[in-house]
Legacy VTK file of the C-alpha trace (Angstrom):
# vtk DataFile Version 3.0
C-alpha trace
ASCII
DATASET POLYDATA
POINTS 565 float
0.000 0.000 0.000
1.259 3.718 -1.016
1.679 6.511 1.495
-0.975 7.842 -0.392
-3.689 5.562 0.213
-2.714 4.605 4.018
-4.107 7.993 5.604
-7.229 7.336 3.714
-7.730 3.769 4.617
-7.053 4.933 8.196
-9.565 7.364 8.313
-12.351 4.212 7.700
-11.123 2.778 11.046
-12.692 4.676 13.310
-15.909 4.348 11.534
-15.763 0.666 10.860
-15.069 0.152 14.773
-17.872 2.133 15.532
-20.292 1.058 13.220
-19.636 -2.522 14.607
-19.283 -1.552 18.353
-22.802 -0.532 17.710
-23.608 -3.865 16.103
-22.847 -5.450 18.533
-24.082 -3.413 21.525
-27.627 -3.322 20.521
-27.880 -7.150 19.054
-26.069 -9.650 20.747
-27.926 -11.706 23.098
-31.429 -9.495 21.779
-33.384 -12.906 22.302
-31.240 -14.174 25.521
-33.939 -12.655 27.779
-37.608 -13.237 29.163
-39.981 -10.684 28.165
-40.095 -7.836 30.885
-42.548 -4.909 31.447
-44.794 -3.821 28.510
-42.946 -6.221 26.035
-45.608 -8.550 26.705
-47.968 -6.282 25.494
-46.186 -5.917 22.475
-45.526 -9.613 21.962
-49.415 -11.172 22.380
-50.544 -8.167 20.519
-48.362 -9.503 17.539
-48.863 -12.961 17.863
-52.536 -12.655 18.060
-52.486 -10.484 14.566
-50.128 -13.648 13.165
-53.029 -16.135 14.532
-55.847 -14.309 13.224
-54.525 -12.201 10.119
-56.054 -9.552 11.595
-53.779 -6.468 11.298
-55.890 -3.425 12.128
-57.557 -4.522 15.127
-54.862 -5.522 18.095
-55.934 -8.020 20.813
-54.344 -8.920 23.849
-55.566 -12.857 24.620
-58.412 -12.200 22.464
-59.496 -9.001 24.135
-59.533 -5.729 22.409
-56.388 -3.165 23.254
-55.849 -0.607 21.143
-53.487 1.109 23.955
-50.550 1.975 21.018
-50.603 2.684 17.332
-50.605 0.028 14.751
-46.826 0.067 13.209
-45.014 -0.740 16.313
-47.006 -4.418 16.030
-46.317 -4.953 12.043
-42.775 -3.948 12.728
-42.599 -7.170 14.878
-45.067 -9.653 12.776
-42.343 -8.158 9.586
-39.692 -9.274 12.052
-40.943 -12.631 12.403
-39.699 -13.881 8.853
-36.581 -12.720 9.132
-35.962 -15.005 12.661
-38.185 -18.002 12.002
-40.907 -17.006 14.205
-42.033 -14.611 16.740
-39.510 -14.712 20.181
-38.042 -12.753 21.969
-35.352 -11.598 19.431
-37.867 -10.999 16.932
-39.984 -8.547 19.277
-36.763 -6.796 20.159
-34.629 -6.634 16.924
-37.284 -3.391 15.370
-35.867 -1.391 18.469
-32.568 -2.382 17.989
-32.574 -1.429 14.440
-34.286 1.865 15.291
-31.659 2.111 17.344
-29.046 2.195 14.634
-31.131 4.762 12.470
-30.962 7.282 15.545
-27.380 7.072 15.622
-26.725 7.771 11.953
-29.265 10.260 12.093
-27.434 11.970 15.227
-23.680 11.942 13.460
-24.953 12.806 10.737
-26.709 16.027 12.267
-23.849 16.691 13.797
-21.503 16.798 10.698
-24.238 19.101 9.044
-24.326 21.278 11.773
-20.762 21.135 12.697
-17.276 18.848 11.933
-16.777 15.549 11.923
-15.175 15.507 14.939
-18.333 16.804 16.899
-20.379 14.140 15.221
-18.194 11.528 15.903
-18.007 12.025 19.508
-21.855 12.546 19.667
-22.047 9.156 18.286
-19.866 7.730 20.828
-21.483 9.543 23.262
-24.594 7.928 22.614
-23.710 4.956 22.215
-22.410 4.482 25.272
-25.289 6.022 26.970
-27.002 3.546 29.384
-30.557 5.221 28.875
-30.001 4.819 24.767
-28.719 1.312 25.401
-31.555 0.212 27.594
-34.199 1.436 25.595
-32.641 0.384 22.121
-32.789 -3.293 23.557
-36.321 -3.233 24.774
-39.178 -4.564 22.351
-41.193 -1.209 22.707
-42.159 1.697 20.602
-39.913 4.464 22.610
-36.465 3.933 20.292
-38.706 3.713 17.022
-40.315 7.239 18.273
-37.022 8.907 18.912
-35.464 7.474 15.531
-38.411 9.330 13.559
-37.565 12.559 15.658
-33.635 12.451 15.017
-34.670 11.283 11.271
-37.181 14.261 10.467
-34.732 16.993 12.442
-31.667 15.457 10.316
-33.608 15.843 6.915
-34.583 19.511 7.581
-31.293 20.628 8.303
-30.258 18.505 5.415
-32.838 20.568 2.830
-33.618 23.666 5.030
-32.078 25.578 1.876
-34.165 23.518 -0.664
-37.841 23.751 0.814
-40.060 21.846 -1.641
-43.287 19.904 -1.782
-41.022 16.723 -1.814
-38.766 17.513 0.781
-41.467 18.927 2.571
-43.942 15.563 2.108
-40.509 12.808 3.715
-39.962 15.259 6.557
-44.046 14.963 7.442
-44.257 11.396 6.070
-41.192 10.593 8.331
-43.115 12.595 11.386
-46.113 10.603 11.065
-44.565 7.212 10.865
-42.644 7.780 14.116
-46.539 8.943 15.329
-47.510 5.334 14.306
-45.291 3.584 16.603
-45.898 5.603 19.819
-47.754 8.644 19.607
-47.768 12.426 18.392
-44.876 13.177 20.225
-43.058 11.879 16.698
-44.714 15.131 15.488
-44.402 17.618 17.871
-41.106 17.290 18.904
-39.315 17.510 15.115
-41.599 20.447 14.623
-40.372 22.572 18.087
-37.216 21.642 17.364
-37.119 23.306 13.493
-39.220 26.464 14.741
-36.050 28.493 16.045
-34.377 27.728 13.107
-37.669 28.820 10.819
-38.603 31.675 12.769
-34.703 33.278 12.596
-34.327 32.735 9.402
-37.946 33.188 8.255
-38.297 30.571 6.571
-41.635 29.871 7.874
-43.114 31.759 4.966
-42.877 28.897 3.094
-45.553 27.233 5.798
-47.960 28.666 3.773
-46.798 27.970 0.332
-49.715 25.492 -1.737
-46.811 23.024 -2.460
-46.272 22.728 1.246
-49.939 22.503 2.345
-50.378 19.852 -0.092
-47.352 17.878 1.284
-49.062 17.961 4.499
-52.533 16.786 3.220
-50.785 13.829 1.613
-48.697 13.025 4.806
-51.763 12.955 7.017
-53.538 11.103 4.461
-50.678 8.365 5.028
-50.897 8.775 8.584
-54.834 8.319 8.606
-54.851 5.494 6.299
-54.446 2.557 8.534
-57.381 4.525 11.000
-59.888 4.737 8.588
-59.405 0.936 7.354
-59.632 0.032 10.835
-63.011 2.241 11.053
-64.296 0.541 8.290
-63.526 -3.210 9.090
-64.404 -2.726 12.724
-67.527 -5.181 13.338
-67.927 -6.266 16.792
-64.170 -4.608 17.747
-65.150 -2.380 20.426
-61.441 0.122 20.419
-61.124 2.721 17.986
-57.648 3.923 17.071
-59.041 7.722 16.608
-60.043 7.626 19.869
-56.648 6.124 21.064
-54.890 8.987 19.094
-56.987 11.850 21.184
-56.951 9.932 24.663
-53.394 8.945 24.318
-52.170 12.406 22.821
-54.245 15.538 23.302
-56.342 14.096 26.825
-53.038 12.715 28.385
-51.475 15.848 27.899
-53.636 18.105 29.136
-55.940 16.174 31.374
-53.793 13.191 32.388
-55.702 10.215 33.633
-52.113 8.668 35.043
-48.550 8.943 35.487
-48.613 12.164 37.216
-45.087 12.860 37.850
-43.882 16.067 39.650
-42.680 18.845 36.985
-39.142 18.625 38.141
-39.052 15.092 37.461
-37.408 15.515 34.131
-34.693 17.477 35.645
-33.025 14.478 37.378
-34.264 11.624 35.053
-32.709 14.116 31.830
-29.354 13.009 33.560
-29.986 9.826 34.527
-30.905 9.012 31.019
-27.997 10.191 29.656
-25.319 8.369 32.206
-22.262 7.810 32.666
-22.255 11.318 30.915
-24.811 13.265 33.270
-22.062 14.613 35.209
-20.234 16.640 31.616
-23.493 17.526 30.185
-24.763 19.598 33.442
-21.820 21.311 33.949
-21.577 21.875 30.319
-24.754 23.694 30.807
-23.559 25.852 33.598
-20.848 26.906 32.027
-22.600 28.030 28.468
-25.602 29.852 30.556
-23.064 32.780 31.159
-22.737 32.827 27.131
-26.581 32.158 25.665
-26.588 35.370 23.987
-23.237 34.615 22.446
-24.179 31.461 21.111
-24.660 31.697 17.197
-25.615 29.471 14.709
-26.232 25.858 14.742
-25.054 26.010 18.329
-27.628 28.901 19.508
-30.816 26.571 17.511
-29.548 23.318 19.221
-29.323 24.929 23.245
-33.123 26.843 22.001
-34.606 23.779 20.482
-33.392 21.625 23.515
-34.862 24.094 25.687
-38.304 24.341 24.248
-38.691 20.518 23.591
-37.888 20.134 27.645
-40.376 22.809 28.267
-43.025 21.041 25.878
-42.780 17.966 27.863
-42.374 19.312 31.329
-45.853 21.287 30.608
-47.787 17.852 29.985
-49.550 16.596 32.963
-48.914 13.231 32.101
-44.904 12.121 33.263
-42.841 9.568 32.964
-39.090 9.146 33.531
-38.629 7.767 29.862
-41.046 10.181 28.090
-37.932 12.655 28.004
-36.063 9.508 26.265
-35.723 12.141 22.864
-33.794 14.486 24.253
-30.863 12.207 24.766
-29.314 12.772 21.167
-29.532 16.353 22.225
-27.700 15.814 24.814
-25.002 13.978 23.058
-25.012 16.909 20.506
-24.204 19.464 22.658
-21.915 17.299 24.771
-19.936 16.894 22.264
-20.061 20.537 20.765
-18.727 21.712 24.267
-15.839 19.177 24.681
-14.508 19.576 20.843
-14.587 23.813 21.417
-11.598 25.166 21.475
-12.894 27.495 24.334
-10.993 27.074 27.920
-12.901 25.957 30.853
-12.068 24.809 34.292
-15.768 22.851 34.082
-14.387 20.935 31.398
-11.425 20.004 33.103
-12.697 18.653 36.394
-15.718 17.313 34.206
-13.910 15.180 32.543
-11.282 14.108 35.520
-14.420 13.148 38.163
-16.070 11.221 34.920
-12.937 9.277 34.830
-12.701 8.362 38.453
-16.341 6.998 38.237
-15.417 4.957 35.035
-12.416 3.509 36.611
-13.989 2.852 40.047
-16.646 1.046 38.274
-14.288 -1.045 36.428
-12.402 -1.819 40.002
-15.688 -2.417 41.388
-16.700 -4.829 38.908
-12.709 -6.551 39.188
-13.316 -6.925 43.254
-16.622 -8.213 43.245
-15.636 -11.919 43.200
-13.750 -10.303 46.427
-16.549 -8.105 47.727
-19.424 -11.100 46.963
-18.636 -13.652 49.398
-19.083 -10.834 52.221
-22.698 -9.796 51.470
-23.873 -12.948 50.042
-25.321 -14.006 53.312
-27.312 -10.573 54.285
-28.205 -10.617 50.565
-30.457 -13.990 50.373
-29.535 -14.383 46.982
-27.083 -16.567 45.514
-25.545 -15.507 41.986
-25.215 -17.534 38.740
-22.422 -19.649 38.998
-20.470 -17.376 35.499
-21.897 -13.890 36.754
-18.621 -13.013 38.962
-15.895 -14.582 36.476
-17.638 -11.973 33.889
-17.421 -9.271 36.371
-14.085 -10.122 36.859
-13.483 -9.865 33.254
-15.398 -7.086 32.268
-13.604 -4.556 34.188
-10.081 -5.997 33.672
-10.973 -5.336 30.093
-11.594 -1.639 31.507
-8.666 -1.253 32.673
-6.372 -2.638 30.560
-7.925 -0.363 27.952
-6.951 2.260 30.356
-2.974 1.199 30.550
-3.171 0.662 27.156
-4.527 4.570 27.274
-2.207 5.494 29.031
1.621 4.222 27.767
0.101 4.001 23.852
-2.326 7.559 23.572
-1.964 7.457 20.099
-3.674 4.522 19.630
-6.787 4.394 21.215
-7.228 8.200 20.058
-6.880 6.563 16.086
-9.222 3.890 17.233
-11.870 5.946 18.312
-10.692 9.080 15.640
-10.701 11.697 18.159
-7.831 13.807 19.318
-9.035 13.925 22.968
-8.840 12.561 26.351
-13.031 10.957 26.569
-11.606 8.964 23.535
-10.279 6.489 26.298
-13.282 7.122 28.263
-15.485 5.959 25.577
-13.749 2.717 25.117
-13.660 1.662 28.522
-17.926 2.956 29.358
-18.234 0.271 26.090
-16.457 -2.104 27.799
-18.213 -1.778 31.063
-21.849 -1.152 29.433
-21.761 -3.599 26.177
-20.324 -6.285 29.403
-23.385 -5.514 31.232
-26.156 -5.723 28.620
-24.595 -8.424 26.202
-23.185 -10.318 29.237
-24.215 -9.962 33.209
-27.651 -9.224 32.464
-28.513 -11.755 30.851
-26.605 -14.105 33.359
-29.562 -12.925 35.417
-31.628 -14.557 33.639
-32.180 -17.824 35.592
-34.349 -15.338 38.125
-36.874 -14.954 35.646
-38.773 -17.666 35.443
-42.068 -16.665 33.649
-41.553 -18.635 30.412
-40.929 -21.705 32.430
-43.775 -21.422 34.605
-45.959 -20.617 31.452
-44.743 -23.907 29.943
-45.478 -25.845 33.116
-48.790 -24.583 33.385
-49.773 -25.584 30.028
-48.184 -29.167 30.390
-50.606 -29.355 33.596
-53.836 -27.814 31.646
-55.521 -30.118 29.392
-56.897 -27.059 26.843
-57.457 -23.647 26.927
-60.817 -24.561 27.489
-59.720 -25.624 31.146
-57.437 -22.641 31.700
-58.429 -19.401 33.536
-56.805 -16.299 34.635
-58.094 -14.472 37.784
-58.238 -10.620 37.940
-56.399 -9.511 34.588
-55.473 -10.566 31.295
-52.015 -11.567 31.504
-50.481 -10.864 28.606
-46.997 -12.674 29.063
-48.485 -15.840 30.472
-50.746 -15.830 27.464
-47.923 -15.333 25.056
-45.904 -18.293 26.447
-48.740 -20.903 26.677
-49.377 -19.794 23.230
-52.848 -20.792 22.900
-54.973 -20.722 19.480
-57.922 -19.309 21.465
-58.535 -17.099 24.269
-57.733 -17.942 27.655
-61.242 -16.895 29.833
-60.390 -14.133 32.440
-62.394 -14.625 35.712
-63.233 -11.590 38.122
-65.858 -12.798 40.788
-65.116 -15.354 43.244
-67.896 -16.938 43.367
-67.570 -17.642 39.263
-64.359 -18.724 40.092
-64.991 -21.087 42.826
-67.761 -22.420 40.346
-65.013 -23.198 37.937
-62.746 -24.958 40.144
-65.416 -27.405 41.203
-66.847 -27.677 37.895
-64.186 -30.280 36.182
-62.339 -31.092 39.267
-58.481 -32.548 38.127
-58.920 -30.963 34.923
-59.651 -27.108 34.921
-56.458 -24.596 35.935
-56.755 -21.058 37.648
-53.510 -18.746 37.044
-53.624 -16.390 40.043
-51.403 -13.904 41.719
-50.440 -14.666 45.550
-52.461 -10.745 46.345
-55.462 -12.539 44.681
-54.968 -16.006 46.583
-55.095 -14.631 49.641
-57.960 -12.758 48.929
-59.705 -15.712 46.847
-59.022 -18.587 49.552
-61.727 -15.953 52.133
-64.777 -16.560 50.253
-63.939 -20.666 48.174
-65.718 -22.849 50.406
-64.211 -24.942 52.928
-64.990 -28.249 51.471
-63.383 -27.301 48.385
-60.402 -29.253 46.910
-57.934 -27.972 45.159
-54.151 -27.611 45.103
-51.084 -25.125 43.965
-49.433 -26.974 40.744
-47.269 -24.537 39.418
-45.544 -21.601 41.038
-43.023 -19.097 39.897
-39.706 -20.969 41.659
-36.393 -19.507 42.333
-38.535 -16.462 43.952
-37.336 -15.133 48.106
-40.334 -14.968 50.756
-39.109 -11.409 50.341
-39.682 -10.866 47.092
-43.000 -12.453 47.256
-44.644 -10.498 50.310
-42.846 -7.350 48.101
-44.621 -8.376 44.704
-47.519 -10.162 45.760
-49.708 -8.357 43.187
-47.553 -9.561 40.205
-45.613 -12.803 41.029
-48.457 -16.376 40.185
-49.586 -19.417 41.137
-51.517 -21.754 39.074
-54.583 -23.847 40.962
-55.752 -26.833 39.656
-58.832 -28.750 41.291
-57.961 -31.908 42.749
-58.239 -34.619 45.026
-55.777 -32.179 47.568
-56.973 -29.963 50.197
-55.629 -26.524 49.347
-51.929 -25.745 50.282
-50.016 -22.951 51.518
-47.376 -20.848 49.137
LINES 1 566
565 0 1 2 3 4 5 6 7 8 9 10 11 12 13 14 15 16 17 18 19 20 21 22 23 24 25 26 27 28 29 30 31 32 33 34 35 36 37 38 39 40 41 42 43 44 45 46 47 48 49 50 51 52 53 54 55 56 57 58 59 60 61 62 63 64 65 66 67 68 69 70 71 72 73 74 75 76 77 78 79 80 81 82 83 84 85 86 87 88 89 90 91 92 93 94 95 96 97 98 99 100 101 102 103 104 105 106 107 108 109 110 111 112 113 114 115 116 117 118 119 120 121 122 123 124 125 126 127 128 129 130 131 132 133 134 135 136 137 138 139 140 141 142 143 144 145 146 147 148 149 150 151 152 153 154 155 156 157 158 159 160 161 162 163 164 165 166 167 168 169 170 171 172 173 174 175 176 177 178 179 180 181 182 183 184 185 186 187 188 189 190 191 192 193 194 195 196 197 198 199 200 201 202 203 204 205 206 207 208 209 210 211 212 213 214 215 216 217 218 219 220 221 222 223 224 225 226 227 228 229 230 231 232 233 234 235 236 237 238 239 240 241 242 243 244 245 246 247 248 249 250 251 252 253 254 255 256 257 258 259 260 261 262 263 264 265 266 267 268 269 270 271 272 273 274 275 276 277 278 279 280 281 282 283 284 285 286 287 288 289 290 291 292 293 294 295 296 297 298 299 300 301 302 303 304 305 306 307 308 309 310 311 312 313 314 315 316 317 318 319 320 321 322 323 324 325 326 327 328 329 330 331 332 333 334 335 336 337 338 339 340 341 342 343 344 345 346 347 348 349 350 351 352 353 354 355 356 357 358 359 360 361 362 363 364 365 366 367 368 369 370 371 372 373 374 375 376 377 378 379 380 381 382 383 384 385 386 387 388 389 390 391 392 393 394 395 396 397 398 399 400 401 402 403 404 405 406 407 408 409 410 411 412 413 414 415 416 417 418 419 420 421 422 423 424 425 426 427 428 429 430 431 432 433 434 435 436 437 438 439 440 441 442 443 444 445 446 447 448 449 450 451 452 453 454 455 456 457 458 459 460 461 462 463 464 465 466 467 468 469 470 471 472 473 474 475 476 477 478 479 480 481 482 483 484 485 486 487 488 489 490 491 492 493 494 495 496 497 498 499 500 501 502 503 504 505 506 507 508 509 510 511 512 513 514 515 516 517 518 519 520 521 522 523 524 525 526 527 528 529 530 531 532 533 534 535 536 537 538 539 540 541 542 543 544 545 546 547 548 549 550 551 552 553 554 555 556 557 558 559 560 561 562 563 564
């Protein structure tokens, strides 16, 4: 190779490494884990649509739940050829991927706005951002939603200088796609975000040009679509997605009928979010508020678009930690902006020095814990997976021996990661500690999740769904796992389900939470038989009297008198 060609070819490095660091942070081990949280909404939504061929109208076990848009689902069921059926690492791979679209929508925002080196290190910096992470590997709408944002932002400031009715129609069409995985938050936030920018350089005339208006028409026309063909296939379905779209959007935010968070709960989840980084980005933000009204350009729109799409969701009633999830890329973007300036600050300095010590006391942490273990294990209750400390152990040698290598060979890890900077080293070791975490240790912790197994136990003991009840609420996850053809009956009045019990005794199942048993075993009658066949094992008494309400039994009738759990 010439000396020519070699500066070129090294230039790719950085972006090869990072483009795979990526890879692999947001899809290895995608379908290691149980579903968790609202996956399982996601999931039975999806496989019911696969069982039925039913696309507009989403079911949960059979029942109507049009709780989220319809795109999120068809994202999965699209998923499902590509994986050989719908798991776990099909319901999860759409956020992933979303996750890879935000990140080459954020670097590439930031080499529009600024140099490569800014968009590089934004890149970085969200990549290695545990909120990001976390939310990238969840089977959810959230990462899809913030993709669309980052997408529709990036193609304005792309075209900003080219308004048109077709770059006007992607930028809306991109919008309302986001709004079909999660909400009108896909909308709203791209469009804050561009007003600074319109209003200072008035370009907003062109709001009221035909050839935009008629963009718009056709965008919402798109976004409607899937509404009105729900509308008009309805039949018995009693949801409408119309109505979703105004409870979920325009009620929630002004009338909120839950998650009322305090208003200043964005100030500390903001942060949190955006870890191990929280500690730069604040006091990146003290030190520009002295020097707002110097701010000019792309820097000035990015601090007032940040600032009015915090204010937009601070002023909803309805809060949530992740609701400010958007904002991250922001983050990253200015982040970066402030380390790459060629401005002096003290901040800066002691920013990035306490940052370090927390990175490398984490990676200590994670070296001693085979050390540290054996001490708490006993107050603890809990005994660990037999590989979990060997990959701590690991994990943060790793750390650290990026950080000797760091330390006697600068040079290289700064051509690794393409900066010429002192986070470069930083960056590699918070991938090392958060790729071991996700990719490795958490799903080590695994084996205390044991909902798939019990689901699979309790449909071994059940003879059909025809025999198979839940009590209370329709239980989404259960219902995913036993995987069923047909509903699974959901029983709410004791009495009913005493009458069930007795009705095929040895034969007909009850899945129950321990709350519910308590309550249920008050009113069964005394004389009645029946016994606990299945429970959720590897569970403390702890954790049980904690999470009554969510951890379950399964009853069947039987020759038994009833036992304690």
């Amino acid at each position: 190779m010439s000396e020519s060609e070699r500066p070129v070819e090294m230039s790719r490095v950085p972006t090869i490494l990072f483009w795979l660091c990526a890879a692999f942070m947001l899809f290895f081990g995608l379908g290691g884990r149980e579903l968790w949280t609202a996956e399982d909404r996601w999931a039975e939504v999806s496989r019911w649509m696969i069982l039925t061929g039913d696309f507009f109208h989403p079911c949960i076990n059979g029942q109507p739940y049009f709780d989220k848009p319809l795109l999120g689902y068809w994202a999965i069921v699209f998923t499902t050829h590509l994986t050989g059926g719908l798991n776990e690492w099909a319901i999860r791979i759409p956020s992933a991927v979303a996750g890879m679209l935000a990140l080459w929508a954020t670097i590439s925002l930031g080499r529009k706005l600024w140099d490569d080196e800014t968009a590089r290190l934004s890149g970085w910096l969200l990549l290695t951002c545990e909120g990001f992470i976390f939310w990238a590997r969840t089977g959810q709408a959230d990462m899809a939603s913030l993709a669309a944002i980052m997408l529709a932002v990036n193609w304005y400031w792309g075209r900003r200088d080219r308004p048109g009715f077709m770059n006007s129609l992607v930028f809306y069409v991109i919008c309302l796609l986001g709004a079909q995985f999660k909400g009108l938050a896909a909308v709203a936030v791209p469009c804050i975000a561009v007003a600074p920018d319109l209003l200072r350089e008035k370009r907003w005339r062109f709001l009221f040009t035909l050839r935009h208006l008629s963009a718009f028409v056709l965008a919402l026309a798109v976004y409607f679509a899937p509404f009105i063909i729900e509308a008009r296939t309805r039949g018995g379905y009693s949801s409408s997605g119309l109505a979703l779209v105004f409870r979920e959007n325009v009620q929630r935010y002004f009338n909120p009928f839950d998650h009322k968070g305090a208003f200043y709960i964005y100030l500390y989840n903001l942060p949190a979010l955006f870890a191990p980084w929280a500690l730069i980005f604040v006091l990146g933000v003290v030190a520009c508020v002295p020097h707002l009204k110097r701010l000019w350009g792309p820097s000035r729109w990015l601090v007032t678009a940040a600032i009015l799409v915090f204010l937009f969701f601070t002023a909803s009633g309805s809060r949530r930690s992740y609701y400010i999830l958007p904002l991250v890329p922001f983050c990253a973007l200015f982040t970066a902006r402030w380390l790459t300036s060629k401005v002096p600050s003290t901040l800066k300095v002691w920013a990035l020095r306490i940052t370090a010590s927390v990175i490398i006391l984490l990676a200590v942490l994670e070296i001693l814990c085979p050390l540290i273990w054996p001490l708490l294990k006993k107050s603890a209750g809990v005994s660990l997976p037999a590989d979990f400390l060997p990959s701590c152990f690991a994990i943060g040698t790793l750390a650290i021996a990026v950080w000797v290598l760091h330390r006697y060979r600068s040079s290289m890890t700064m051509r690794l990661i393409g900066l010429v900077s002192p986070v470069a080293v930083l960056l590699l070791m918070a991938f090392v500690l958060i790729c071991g975490f996700f990719c490795r240790q958490q799903l080590s912790m695994e084996v205390f999740r044991n909902i798939k197994a019990f689901s699979a136990n309790a449909r071994d003991k059940a003879k059909s769904p025809d025999h198979v009840a839940f009590y209370g609420t329709n239980r989404a996850a259960i219902a995913f796992y036993m995987n069923y053809a047909k509903p699974i009956r959901i029983l709410a009045d004791p009495v009913k389900t005493a009458d069930f019990l007795q009705n095929d005794p040895g034969r007909n199942l009850l899945i129950i939470s321990h709350a519910d048993y308590d309550q249920l075993q008050k009113v069964i009658p005394s004389d009645m038989k029946c016994e606990v066949v299945v429970k959720e094992e590897g569970i403390s008494p702890a954790e049980i009297k904690k999470r009554k309400d969510m951890l379950v039994i399964a009853l069947l009738s039987g020759e038994e008198k009833p036992m304690s759990h």
